[in-house]
ZAMARGU-4260 file (C-alpha; in steps of 0.2 Angstrom, whole numbers, plus 5000, padded with zeros to 4 digits):
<rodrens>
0) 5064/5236/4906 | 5075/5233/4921 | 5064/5241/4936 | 5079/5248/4944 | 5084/5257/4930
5) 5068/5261/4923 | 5065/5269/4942 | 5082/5280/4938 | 5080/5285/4920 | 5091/5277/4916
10) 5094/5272/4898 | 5106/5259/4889 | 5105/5244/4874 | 5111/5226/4874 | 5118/5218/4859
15) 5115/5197/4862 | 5120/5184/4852 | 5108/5169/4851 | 5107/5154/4839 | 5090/5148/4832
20) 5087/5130/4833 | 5080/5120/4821 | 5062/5119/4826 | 5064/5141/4830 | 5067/5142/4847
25) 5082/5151/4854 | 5096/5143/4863 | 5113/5151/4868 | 5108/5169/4871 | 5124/5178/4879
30) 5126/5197/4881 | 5141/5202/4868 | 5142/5220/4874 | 5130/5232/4884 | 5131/5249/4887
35) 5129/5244/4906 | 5124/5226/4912 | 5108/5229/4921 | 5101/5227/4905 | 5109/5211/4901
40) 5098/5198/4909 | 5082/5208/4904 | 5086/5207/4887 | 5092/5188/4887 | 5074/5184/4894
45) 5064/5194/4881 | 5075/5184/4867 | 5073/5169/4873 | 5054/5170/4873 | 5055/5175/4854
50) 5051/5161/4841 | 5057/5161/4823 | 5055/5153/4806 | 5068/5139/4806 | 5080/5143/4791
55) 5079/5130/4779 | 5096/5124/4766 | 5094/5109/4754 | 5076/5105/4762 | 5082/5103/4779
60) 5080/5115/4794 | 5098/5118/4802 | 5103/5130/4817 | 5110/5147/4815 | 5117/5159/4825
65) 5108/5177/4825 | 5112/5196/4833 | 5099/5208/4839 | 5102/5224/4847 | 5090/5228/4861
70) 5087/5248/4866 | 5081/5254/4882 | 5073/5270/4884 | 5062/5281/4892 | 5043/5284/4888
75) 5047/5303/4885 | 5058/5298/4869
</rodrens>
């Protein structure tokens, strides 16, 4: 939670969109709308410490490109 709008109350969401390598990491995360941007770089570092099962076709791991909404809100909801 961004501390200057966690300070305020302020509440908003992120949608990014990501691609998850071969090996799982994330790569490429990049905000593709917010409901204000001072959650934007917050949730770009919390996806990029995510790790996932690589996707597998024909035997082989490839990349894929993912979309996660992130939702910031207050500890009283």
């Amino acid at each position: 939670y961004p501390r200057g709008a966690q300070s305020k109350g302020k509440q908003g969401w992120v949608e990014l969109e990501f691609t998850v390598t071969e090996e799982g990491d994330v790569r490429d995360a990049k905000a593709r709308s917010s409901s204000a941007s001072i959650f934007e770089g917050t949730a770009i570092s919390a996806i990029n410490r995510w790790r996932f099962a690589p996707v597998v076709e024909d035997g082989r791991p490839v990349p894929v490109r993912g979309v996660v909404k992130f939702t910031f809100r207050g500890d009283n909801d």
